[in-house]
ZAMARGU-4260 file (C-alpha; in steps of 0.2 Angstrom, whole numbers, plus 5000, padded with zeros to 4 digits):
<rodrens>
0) 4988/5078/4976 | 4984/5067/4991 | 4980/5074/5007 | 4980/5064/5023 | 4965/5066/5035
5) 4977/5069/5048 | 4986/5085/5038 | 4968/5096/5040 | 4961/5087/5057 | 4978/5088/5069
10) 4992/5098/5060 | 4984/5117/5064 | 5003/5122/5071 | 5015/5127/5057 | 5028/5122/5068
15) 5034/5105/5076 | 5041/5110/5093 | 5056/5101/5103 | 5055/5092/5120 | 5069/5102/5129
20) 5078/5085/5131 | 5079/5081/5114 | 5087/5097/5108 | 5105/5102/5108 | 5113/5117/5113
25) 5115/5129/5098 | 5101/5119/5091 | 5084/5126/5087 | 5068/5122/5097 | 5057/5120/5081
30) 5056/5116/5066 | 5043/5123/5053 | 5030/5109/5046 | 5029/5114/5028 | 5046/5124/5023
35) 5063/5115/5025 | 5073/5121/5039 | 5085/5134/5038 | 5100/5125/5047 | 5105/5107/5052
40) 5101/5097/5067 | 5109/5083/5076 | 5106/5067/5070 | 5100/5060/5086 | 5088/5076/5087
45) 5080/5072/5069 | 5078/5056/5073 | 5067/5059/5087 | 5056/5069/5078 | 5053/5056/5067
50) 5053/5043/5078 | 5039/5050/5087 | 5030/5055/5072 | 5029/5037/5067 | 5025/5031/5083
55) 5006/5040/5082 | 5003/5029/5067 | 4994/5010/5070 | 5003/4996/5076 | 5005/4987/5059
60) 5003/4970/5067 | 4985/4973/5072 | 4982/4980/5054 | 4969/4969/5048 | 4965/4977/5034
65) 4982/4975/5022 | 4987/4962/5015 | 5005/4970/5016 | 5018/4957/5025 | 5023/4965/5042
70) 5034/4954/5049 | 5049/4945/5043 | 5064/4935/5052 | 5079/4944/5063 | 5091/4937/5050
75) 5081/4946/5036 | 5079/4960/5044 | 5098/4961/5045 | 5098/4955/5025 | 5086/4971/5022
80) 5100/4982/5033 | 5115/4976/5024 | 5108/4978/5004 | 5095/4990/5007 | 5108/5005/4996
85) 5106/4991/4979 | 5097/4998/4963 | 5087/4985/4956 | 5089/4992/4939 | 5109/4993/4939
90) 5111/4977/4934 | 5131/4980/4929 | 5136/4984/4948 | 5125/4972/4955 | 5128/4957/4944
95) 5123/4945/4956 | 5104/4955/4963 | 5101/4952/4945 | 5105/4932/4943 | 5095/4931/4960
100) 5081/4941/4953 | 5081/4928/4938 | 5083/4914/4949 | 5068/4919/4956 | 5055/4923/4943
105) 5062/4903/4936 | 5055/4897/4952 | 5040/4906/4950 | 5036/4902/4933 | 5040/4884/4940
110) 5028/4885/4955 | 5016/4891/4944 | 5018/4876/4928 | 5024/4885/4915 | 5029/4875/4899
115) 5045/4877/4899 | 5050/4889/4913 | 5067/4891/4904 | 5056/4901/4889 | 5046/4912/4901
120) 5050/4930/4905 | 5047/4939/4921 | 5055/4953/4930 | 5053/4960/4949 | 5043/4974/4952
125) 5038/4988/4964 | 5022/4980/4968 | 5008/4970/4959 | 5000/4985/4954 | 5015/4991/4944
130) 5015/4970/4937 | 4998/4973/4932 | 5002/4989/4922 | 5013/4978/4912 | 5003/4965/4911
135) 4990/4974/4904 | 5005/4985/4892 | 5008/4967/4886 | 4989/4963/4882 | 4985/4979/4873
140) 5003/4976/4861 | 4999/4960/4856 | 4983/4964/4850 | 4987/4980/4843 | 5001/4970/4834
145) 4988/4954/4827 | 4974/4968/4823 | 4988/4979/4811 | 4994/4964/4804 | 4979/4959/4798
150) 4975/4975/4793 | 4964/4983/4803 | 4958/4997/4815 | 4970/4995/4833 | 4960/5011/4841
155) 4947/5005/4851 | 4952/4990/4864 | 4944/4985/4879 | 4946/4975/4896 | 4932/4963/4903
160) 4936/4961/4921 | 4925/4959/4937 | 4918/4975/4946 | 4928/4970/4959 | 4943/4970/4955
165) 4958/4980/4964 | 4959/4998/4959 | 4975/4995/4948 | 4966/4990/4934 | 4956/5005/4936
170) 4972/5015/4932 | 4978/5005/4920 | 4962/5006/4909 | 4964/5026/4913 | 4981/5030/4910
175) 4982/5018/4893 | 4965/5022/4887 | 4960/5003/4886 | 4939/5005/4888 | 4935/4993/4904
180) 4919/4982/4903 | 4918/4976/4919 | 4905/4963/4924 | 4894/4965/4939 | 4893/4955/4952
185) 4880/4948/4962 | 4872/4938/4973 | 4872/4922/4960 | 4887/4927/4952 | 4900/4935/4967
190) 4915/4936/4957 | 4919/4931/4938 | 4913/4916/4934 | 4914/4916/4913 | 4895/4921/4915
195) 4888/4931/4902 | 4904/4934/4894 | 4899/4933/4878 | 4890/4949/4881 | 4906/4957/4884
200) 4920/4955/4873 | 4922/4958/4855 | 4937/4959/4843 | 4943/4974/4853 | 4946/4962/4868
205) 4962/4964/4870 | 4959/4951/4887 | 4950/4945/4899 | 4957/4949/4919 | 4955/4934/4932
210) 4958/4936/4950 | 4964/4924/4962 | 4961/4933/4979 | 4945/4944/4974 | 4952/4959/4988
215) 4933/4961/4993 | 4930/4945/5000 | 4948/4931/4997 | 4938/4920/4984 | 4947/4915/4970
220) 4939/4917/4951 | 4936/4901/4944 | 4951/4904/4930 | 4948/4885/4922 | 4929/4889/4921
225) 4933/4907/4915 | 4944/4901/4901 | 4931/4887/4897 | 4918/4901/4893 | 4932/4909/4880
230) 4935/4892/4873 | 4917/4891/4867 | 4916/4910/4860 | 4932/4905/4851 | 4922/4891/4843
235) 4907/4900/4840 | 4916/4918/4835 | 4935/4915/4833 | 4939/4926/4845 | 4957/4921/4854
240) 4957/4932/4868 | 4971/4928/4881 | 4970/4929/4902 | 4980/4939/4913 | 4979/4931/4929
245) 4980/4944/4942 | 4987/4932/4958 | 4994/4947/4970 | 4987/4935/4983 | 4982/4918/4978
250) 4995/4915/4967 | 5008/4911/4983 | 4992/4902/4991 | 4986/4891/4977 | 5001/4880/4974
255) 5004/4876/4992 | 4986/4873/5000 | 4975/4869/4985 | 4986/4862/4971 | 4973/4853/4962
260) 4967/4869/4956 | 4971/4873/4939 | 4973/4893/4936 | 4990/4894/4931 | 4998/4891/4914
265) 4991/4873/4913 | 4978/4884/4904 | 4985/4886/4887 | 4974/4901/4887 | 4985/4909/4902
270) 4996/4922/4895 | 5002/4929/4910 | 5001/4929/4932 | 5007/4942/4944 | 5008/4941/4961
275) 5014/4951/4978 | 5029/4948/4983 | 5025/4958/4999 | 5009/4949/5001 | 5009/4931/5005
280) 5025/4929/4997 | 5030/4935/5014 | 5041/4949/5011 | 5041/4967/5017 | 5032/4980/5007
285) 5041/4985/4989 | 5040/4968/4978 | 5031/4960/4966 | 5034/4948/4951 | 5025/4946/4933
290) 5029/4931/4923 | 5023/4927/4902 | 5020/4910/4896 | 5035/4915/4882 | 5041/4926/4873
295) 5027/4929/4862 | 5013/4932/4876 | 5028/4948/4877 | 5031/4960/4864 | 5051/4963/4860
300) 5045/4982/4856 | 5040/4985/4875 | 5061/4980/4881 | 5072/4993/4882 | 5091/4990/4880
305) 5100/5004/4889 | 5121/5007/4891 | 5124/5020/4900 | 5125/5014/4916 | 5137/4998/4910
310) 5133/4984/4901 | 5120/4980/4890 | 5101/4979/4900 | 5087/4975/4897 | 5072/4982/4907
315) 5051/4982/4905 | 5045/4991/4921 | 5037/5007/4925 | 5048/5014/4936 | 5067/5014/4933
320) 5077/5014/4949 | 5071/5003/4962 | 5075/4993/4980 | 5084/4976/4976 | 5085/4973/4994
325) 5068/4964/4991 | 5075/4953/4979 | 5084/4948/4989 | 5075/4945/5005 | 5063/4936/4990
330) 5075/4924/4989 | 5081/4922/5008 | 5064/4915/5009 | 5064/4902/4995 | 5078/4895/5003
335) 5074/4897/5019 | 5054/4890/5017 | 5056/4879/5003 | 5042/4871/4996 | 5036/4864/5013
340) 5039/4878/5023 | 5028/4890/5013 | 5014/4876/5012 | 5015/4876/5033 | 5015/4894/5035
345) 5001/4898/5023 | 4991/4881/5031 | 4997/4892/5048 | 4987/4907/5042 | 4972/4900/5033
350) 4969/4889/5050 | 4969/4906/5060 | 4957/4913/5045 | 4944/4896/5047 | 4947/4899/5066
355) 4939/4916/5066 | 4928/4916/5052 | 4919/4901/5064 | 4918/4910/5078 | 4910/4926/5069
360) 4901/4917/5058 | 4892/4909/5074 | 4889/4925/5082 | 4870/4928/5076 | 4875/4951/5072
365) 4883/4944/5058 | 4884/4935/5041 | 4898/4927/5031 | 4902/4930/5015 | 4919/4919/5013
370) 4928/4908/5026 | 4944/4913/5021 | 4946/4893/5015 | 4955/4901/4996 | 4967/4915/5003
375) 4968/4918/5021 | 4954/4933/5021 | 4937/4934/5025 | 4921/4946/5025 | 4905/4947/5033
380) 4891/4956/5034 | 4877/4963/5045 | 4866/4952/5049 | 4848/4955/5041 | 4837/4966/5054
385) 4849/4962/5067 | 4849/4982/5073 | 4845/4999/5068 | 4854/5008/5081 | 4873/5003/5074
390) 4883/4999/5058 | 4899/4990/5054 | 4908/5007/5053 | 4903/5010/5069 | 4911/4993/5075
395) 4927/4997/5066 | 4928/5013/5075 | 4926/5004/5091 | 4938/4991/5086 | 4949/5005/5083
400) 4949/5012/5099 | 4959/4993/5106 | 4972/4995/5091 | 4962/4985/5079 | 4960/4992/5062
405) 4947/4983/5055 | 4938/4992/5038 | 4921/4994/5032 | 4917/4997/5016 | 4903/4994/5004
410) 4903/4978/4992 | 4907/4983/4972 | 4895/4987/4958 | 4881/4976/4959 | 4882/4974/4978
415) 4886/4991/4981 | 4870/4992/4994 | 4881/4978/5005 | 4894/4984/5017 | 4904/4972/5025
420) 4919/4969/5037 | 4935/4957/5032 | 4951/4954/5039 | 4967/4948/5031 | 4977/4936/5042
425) 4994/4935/5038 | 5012/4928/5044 | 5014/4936/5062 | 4995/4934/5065 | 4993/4919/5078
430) 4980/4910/5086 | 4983/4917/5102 | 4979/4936/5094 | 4965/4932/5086 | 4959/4926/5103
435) 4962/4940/5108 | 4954/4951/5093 | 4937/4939/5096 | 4938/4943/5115 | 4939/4965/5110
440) 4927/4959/5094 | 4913/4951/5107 | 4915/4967/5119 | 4913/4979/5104 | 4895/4970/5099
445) 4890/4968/5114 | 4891/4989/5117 | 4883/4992/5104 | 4870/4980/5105 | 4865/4989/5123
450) 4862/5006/5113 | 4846/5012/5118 | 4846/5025/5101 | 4855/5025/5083 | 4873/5029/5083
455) 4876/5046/5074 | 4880/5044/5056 | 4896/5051/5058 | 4901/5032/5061 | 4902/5032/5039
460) 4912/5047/5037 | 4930/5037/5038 | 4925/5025/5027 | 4938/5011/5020 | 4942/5012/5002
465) 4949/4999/4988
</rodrens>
């Protein structure tokens, strides 16, 4: 079980007690922290415990560290209010949730060149992580399909993908007992590049993981280069392995600002993309989308038909009862953007990301490693021997303390001696408060830069994790 840091370090009291205003007569004063109450309370009472709970959390708008949408539109805001009690998964009482939900994994598998976009499959999902879980279900059937039809051993697969990747992969490999190879990075290969691959998969390769939007750094994995590299083994071993392309960012980037690039299923070798719904396809947190090529990059045996809530569904998902409110504020957004309204926002956002990224990059305590110029995030580092007296945890701390969340944290396997600092500029993130970050970013520096004697080491102890 999870504990906040905030449970041990600020909740010593067993009870929460009441301003006298808030209370009501015949009301209790307290409530206990960790046993349900013995009685009711006014609504307006509950509330405002609540309310002021929340309100000791960060301002979510200065959170530069998520890629989690934060804002959206009045309208969807009141779109969210009104559909909020619709189950995703009853698709019998909410007919028309589910056509919206197709409708919008069609324009996806669109956007992103399937084939034939009538033949795909794709469903909504809580989140990429849940889409990857799938993804990756997908990958290790299909292989243990082709390996028993052929007559041999389906005990032992694995997954090559990038030391950096996002923790859900970790997870998936753990929970479904998939061996993960990752590749290292480094300094002449930062991400996965097809380099070396051959080293890494076998006939227990069930696939190989591409990521547009590595979450260290916003670069994208050159997918065409990677699926080259498999090409040649193919040749050389005859080894098919397919590619899940892990877009949770970059595949609601890619289309709009660099088109050009191929990543999506123009690659024949492509099996499969996920993205974020909540991420830069611009919705509040609780969406994201998986899509296959066709029916055979999705085995029938992972659908399950179930009746007993009306009808006749359909369903592949990890979880069962879920939020359609998303959905449908998914789809607000494709009408209401279009094609040229997304392409201006996420221009918008990675003109903010260039904007920064050139002013930090100029400031000699630090070193770039992206420009944000792929997905609208960024990371730098330390500069070499540019102090001893301070680190970039102690600069996050000291952004912290103006609002700024800004997280430190050290470089994956292969880098892991490098700590840097990146920010995620999203929708709701303008020009003028990155101004005003760079102003509070300058101010920060230049504190600790006057230091006369090494910050305490207690500066690493809240350290960000992936």
């Amino acid at each position: 079980m999870t504990r906040s840091h905030r449970t041990s370090a600020h909740e010593p009291d067993t009870v929460v007690e009441l301003n006298p205003l808030f209370s009501r007569p015949g009301e209790s004063t307290i409530f206990p922290r960790f046993t349900i109450p013995a009685g009711e309370s006014m609504p307006s009472t509950a509330y405002q415990v609540v309310h002021d709970e929340a309100m000791l959390d960060g301002n979510s708008r200065l959170n530069l560290a998520t890629f989690v949408g934060t804002w959206m539109e009045p309208e969807a805001s009141q779109l969210y209010a009104e559909t909020f009690d619709k189950n995703m998964i009853d698709k019998d009482e909410y007919p028309q949730t589910a056509l919206i939900e197709t409708r919008c994994w069609r324009m996806l598998a669109d956007l992103w060149n399937a084939p034939d976009p009538a033949k795909a499959i794709g469903t909504s999902t809580i989140g990429s992580s849940e889409a990857c879980m799938l993804g990756g279900l997908a990958l290790k059937r299909r292989w243990q399909h082709a390996r028993r039809a052929a007559g041999l051993p389906a005990d032992k697969p694995n997954l090559v993908l990038s030391s950096a990747v996002q923790v859900c992969w970790e997870k998936f490999c753990n929970y479904w007992e998939v061996e993960a190879r990752f590749v290292p990075v480094s300094k002449d290969h930062q991400m996965l590049d097809g380099h070396d691959l051959d080293r890494y998969v076998d006939e227990n390769t069930i696939g190989v993981i591409a990521i547009m939007g590595v979450t260290y750094t916003g670069v994208y994995e050159p997918v065409e280069e990677i699926s080259a590299a498999l090409d040649k083994i193919q040749s050389r071993r005859g080894l098919d392995i397919p590619i899940h392309v892990d877009g949770a960012s970059g595949a609601m980037v890619a289309p709009f600002l660099q088109p050009d690039t191929v990543w999506d299923f123009r690659l024949p070798r492509v099996a499969s993309i996920n993205t974020s719904g909540h991420k830069y396809g611009l919705v509040y947190p609780g969406l994201g989308w998986i899509i296959w090529r066709d029916e055979q990059a999705l085995p029938g045996d992972l659908i399950f038909h179930v009746s007993y809530l009306g009808g006749d569904m359909a369903t592949f998902a990890l979880n069962f009862s879920r939020p359609g409110a998303q959905v449908l504020l998914q789809y607000y957004l494709f009408l209401r953007l279009g094609f040229a309204g997304y392409e201006s926002v996420q221009a918008t956002s990675r003109g903010v990301a260039l904007y920064l990224s050139g002013e930090i990059g100029a400031m000699e305590a630090f070193t770039l490693w992206s420009d944000g110029s792929d997905i609208p995030v960024f990371a730098w580092q330390l500069a070499d021997g540019h102090t001893r007296n301070w680190n970039l945890h102690h600069l996050s701390e000291r952004l912290r303390m103006n609002g700024w969340l800004v997280p430190a944290y050290p470089m994956p396997e292969g880098l892991g001696e490098i700590t840097v600092q990146r920010i995620v500029v999203r929708n709701g993130f303008t020009r003028d408060l990155a101004s005003s970050f760079l102003i509070d970013l300058k101010k920060a520096v230049a504190y600790l830069d006057g230091l006369t004697a090494p910050m305490p080491p207690e500066g690493q102890t809240q350290a960000f994790h992936h």
